[in-house]
N, C-alpha and C positions, 0 to 999 in steps of 0.2 A: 357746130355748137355742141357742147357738150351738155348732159344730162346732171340737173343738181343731183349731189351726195345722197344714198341710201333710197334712192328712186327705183323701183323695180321696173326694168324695162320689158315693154310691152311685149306678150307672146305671140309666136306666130298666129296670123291665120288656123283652125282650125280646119284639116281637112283629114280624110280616110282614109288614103295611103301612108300618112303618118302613124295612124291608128294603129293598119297591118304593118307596117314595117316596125313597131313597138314589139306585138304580139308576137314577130316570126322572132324578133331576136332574144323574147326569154321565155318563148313556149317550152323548150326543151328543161329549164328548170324545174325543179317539183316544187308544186304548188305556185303554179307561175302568177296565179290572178292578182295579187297584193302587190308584187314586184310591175305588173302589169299597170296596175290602176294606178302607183305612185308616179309610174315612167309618164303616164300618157297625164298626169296633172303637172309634172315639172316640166311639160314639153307647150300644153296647150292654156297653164293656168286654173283648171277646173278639168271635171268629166263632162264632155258634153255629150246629153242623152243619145246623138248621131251616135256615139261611140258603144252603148251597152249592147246593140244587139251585134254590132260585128266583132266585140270581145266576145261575144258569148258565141257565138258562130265557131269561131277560129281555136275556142277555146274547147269546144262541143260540149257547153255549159247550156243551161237554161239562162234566158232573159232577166228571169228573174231572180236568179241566183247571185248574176251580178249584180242587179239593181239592188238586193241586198247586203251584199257586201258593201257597195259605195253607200247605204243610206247608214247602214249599221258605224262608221268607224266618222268621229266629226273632223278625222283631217281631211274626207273628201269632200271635196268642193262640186258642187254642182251648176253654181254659176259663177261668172268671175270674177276676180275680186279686185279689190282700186288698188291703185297704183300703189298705198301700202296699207299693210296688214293691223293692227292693234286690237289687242286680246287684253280683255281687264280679268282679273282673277275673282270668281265670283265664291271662291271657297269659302269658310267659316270664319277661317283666320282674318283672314283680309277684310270680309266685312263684318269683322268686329273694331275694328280700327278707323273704318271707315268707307270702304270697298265700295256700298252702294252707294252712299252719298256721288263718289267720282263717277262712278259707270253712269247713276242719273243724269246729270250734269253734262257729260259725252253726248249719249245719247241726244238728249236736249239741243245743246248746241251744234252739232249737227245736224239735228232733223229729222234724223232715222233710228229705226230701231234693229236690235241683236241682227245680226249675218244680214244685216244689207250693208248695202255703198251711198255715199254720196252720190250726188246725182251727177257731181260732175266727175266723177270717178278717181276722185281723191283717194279716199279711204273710206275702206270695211271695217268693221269692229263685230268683233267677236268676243262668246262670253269661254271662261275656260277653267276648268275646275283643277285650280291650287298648279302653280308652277314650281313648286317646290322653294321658294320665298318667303315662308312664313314670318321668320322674323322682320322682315323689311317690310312690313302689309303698308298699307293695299299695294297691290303688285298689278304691272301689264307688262305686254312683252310687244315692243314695235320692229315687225319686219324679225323675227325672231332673235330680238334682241330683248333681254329682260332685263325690267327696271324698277326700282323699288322705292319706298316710301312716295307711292307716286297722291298729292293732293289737288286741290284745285289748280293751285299754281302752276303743278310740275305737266298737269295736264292737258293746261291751256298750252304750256310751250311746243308738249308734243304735238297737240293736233295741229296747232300755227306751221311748222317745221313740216308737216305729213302736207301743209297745202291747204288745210279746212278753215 
């Protein structure tokens, strides 16, 4: 059976030899921990917290030096995210046009609010400041696709199409 169109298929299993075999293959880079943190979320979905102390280990960082890196930057994920992604632009632009109105309404009809998931693992929605779309406002971007003049309409069809 084939997987519908623009579906993110599901990450491995999280486990810690993935972790170290990340680590061993861009320790030798300077300043490996970014190149690190990016690898080990395009591998498993997210950081999962198993993962901070044996990057920092391996790294011979502190604990906590990663857990601030991963809290400091909002591409890192700390849990995982639904099967897909949708980021509404909370910039100025956009919600002069209309922005909050849509993101309210998201929200809403899903159920949840900013960096959660549906329950059935549909979709995440995340808030994201200005994607460089001003003219087109309100703006979101699904599965890193960006999309513009996005209103009620356009954003009933994406959540319908994400599965919500």
């Amino acid at each position: 059976m084939q997987r519908p169109p623009n579906v993110t298929p599901a990450p491995p299993p999280f486990e810690l030899d993935g972790v170290r075999a990340i680590v061993d293959a861009h320790r030798a880079l300077d300043g490996p921990l970014l190149p690190i943190l990016h690898a080990v979320q395009a591998r498993f979905g997210h950081i999962p917290e198993a993962a901070v102390p044996v990057i920092a280990e391996m790294l011979n960082l502190g604990r906590a030096e990663v857990h601030g890196v991963v809290s400091f930057y909002h591409d890192f994920r700390r849990e995982r995210t639904g099967r897909r992604v949708v980021r509404l632009c909370r910039a100025e632009a956009c919600q002069s046009v209309g922005g909050a109105e849509v993101a309210a309404r998201t929200l809403q009809r899903l159920g949840i609010g900013w960096h959660e998931t549906t329950p059935d693992g549909a979709v995440t929605v995340e808030p994201v400041y200005c994607l460089g779309l001003c003219a087109c406002g309100p703006a979101a971007m699904v599965d890193g696709k960006v999309v513009g003049r996005v209103d009620a309409a356009r954003i009933e069809a994406i959540l319908s199409e994400a599965g919500a």
